[in-house]
N, C-alpha and C positions, 0 to 999 in steps of 0.2 A: 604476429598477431595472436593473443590469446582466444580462449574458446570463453563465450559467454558461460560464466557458472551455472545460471539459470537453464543452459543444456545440459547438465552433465548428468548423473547414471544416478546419484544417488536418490534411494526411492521417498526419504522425507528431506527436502532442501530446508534452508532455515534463511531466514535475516531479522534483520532490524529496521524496525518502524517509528517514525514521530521525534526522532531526537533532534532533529532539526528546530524544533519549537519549543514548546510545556512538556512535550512529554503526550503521554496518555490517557492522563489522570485531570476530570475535571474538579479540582482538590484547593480549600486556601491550607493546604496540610505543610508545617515548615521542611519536610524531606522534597515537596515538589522539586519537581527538577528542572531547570534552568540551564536553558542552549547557551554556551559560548564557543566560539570558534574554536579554541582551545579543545572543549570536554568532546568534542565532535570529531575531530581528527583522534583524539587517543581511542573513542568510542569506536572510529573505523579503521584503525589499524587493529585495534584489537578482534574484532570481528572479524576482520580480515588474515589474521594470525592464526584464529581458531579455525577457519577454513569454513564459514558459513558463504555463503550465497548471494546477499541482494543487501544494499543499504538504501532504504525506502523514507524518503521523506514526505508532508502533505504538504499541502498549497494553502497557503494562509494569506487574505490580503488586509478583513480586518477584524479584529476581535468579534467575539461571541459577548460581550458585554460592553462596558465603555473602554473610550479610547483610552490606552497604554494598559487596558487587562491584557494579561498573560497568554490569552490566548490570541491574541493578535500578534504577537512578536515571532515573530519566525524569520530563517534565512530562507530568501530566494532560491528555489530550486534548481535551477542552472546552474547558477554560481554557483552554489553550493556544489554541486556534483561535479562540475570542473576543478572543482579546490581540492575534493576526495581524490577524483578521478586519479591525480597525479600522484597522490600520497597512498595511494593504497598499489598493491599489488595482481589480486586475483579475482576479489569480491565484484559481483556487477555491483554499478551505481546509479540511480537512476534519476531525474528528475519526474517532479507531479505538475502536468500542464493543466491549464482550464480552455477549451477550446474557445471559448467565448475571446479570450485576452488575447491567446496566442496564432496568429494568423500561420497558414503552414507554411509559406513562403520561411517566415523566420526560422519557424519551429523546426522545418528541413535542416538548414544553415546548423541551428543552434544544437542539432543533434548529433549531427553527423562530426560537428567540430569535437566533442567531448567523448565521441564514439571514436574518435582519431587520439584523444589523450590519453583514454585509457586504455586503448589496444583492443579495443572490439568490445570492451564489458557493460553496455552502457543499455538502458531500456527506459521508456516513458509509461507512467501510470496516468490514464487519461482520466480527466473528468470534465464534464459536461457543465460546470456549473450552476450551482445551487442556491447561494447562499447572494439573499435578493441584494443587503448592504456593499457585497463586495463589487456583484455587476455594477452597480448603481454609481459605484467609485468608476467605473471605467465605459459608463454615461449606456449601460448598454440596461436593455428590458429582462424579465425574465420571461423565458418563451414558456409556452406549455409542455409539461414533462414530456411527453411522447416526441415533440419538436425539437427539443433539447439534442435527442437521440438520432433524431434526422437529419440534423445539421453535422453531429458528428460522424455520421456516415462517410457523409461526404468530405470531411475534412479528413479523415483518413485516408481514402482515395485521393484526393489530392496529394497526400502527405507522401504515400508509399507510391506513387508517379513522380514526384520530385526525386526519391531515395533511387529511382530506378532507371528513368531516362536519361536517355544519353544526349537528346538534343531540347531545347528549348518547346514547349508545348502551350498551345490553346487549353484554358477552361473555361467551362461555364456549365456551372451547376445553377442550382436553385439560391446556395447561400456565400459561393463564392466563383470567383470570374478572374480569368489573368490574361494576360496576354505573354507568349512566349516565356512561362515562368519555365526555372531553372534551378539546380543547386548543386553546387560542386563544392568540396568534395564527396563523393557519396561515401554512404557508411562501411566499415573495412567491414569485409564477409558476408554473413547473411544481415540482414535489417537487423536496427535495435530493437528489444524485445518490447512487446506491448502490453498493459496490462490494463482492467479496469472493475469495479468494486458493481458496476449494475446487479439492483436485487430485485425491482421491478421484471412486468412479463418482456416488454421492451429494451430495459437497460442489458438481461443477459442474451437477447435476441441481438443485440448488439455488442458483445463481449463476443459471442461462438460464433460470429459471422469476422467479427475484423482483428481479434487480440490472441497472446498466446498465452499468456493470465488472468482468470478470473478469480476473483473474491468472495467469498461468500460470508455472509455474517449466520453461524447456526443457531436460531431462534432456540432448538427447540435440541437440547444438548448430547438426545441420548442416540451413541452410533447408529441405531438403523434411520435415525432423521437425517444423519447429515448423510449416508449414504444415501438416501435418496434423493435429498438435495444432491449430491455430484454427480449422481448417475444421471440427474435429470439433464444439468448443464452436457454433461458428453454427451448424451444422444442428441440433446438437439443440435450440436454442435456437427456429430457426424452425418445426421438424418438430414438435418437442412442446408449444410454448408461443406459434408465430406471432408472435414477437417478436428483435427485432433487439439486438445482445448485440456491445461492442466490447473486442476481446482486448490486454488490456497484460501488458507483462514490466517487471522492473525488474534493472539492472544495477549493477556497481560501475566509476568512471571512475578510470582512472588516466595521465594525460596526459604521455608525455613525449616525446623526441625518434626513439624507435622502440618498436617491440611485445618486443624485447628488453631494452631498458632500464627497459620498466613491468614487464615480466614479473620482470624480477630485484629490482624492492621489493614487490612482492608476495612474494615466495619470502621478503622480507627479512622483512615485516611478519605473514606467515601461516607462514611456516615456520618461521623462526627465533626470533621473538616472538611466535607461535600462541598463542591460549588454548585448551590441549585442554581442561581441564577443565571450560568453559563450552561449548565443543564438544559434545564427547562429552554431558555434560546435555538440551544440546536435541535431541541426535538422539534418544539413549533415552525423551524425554518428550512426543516431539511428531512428530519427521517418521517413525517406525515406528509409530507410534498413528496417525500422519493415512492412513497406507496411498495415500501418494503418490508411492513411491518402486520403481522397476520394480526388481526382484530384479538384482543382483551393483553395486549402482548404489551403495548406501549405502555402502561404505569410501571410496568417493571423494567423502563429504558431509564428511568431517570437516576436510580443507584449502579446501573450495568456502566453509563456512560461517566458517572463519576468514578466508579471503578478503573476503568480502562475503554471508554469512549464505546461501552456495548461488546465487546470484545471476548473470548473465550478465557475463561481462568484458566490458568497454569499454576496450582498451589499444594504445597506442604515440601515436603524432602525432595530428595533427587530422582530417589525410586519412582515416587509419587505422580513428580514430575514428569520423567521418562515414560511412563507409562502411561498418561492423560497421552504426550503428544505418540506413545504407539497406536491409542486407540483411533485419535482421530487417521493416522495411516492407516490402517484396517478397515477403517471409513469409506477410506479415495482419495483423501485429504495428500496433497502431491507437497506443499509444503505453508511454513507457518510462519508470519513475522511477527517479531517480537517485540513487548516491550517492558520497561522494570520504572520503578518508581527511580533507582541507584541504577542508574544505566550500568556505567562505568564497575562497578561492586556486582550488580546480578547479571553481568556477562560473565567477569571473571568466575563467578560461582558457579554457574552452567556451564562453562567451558572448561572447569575443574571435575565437574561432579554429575554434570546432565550429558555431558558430549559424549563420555566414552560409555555408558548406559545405550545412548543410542546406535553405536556402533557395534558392542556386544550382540545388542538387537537384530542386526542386520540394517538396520535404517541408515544408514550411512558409511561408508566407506571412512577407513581410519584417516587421521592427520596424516596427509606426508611430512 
């Protein structure tokens, strides 16, 4: 059995986010990038190669605009990470559940099987579901935010009870009920890792009580904000729940010869070839429902998320680069997933030119 990467010592972990889909970029830009089974395996072996961390995909059931927009295409999460699971080596894999869809009866089953494929590397990034068109496809309501949260209390509970006993048990919560549920095989080692993106007072009240990653989106860029922001999730994390709780962000890279020359194909690919209309969607149907967004903050989401879906920049050279992702470590910032317009092209760039930067750093322990 291998050791989940997601445990290991080095002080900024790294992965990869969103390739399973569009990408990052709410963009009609012709470099968008476009998931095939194909670009997705070389994307995680090579990942995989460079000795990063976590291959993080989202949950998509149906576009953010009309039916066959771009942003509705995606592979299924499970598959998907059963198909990695086997072809990679080292890297954790993870699927992204909706608690609404995934009843944990399955989600036990479904986890601990791919937990078994890849030799222990395997973690769920949870979400509570958001996004009204998709429930609506799977006949369910949208609860109220805080209930959202309370449901998935409990289905975690349930979930890490299936992962643990050993004999068949009664439930009965408030949102779900079994009668001698059960799942065999359980997961090799300790449980799969848990992670979830809550920015709400609620959603990280529920991240430091049941996950052992949280996400944070930093509004407000400059290090003593997002230091605060992580000092705030660890305390509450230890004050309320006596438990230890590691804070990641995730950003968008775009590597080129200065911080002006990435900054002007961004301008190109988010301003010029922006998708407002996929935009503007997810703001009105999710980041003002998620109540994660400090007031006069939201007009400046609608170029963030065409950017890279609100996300922290990672731009100019290597140096540049290296040194954005040392600050936010100097932060608290525990680690960071990633993503590029050129998956496949600005991994290999960073893992020619950003990886051994951060290891000079001390941020990482060198390639074996």
């Amino acid at each position: 059995m291998k050791i989940n990467p997601l445990r290991n010592d080095n002080k900024l972990k790294l992965g990869v986010f969103a390739f399973n889909g569009g990408g990052g970029a709410f963009t009609k830009h012709p470099d968008r990038f476009v998931a095939t089974w194909d670009n997705n395996v070389q994307i995680a072996q090579l990942a995989d190669a460079l000795g990063l961390e976590a291959l993080v995909p989202y949950a998509k059931w149906k576009a953010f605009a009309e039916d066959g927009h771009y942003s509705g295409r995606t592979f299924e999460t499970f598959a998907w990470a059963a198909g990695l699971a086997a072809l990679t080596k080292q890297i954790a894999v993870l699927s992204t559940v909706h608690v609404p869809v995934h009843h944990p009866v399955l989600t036990a089953k479904l986890a601990s099987t791919i937990d078994h494929i890849s030799g222990g590397r395997f973690g769920l990034n949870i979400v509570c579901g958001w996004y009204k068109p998709e429930m609506e496809m799977f006949g369910r309501d949208i609860s109220a935010h805080d209930d959202r949260y309370t449901a998935a209390d409990e289905w975690v509970t349930f979930l890490k009870r299936l992962w643990q006993e050993p004999r068949g048990f009664d439930f009965a919560g408030q949102f779900y009920s079994a009668k001698q549920a059960f799942s065999d095989p359980k997961p090799l080692g300790e449980r799969p890792i848990l992670m979830n993106a809550g920015g709400s007072d609620r959603g990280r009240a529920f991240a430091a009580q049941n996950c052992d990653l949280a996400f944070i989106l930093p509004f407000d860029p400059r290090p003593e904000a997002i230091k605060a922001q992580v000092d705030g999730y660890r305390t509450l994390a230890r004050e309320k729940h006596g438990r230890e709780i590691r804070v990641w962000t995730y950003g968008y890279c775009v590597q080129r010869d200065s911080v002006e020359e990435a900054s002007a194909y961004v301008d190109e690919y988010a301003g010029t070839h922006g998708d407002t209309v996929a935009a503007d969607n997810f703001i009105a149907q999710s980041v003002a429902n998620a109540k994660t967004v400090p007031a006069g903050v939201m007009q400046k989401m609608r170029y963030a998320l065409m950017a890279g879906i609100g996300s922290y920049p990672l731009l100019g050279n290597a140096d540049d680069i290296a040194n954005t992702l040392g600050s936010l470590s100097s932060a608290g910032i525990d680690g960071v997933l990633l993503m590029w317009m050129d998956y496949c092209g600005g991994l290999r760039n960073f893992g020619e030119h950003v990886l051994p930067r951060l290891e000079r750093a001390g941020l990482r322990q060198p390639r074996a």
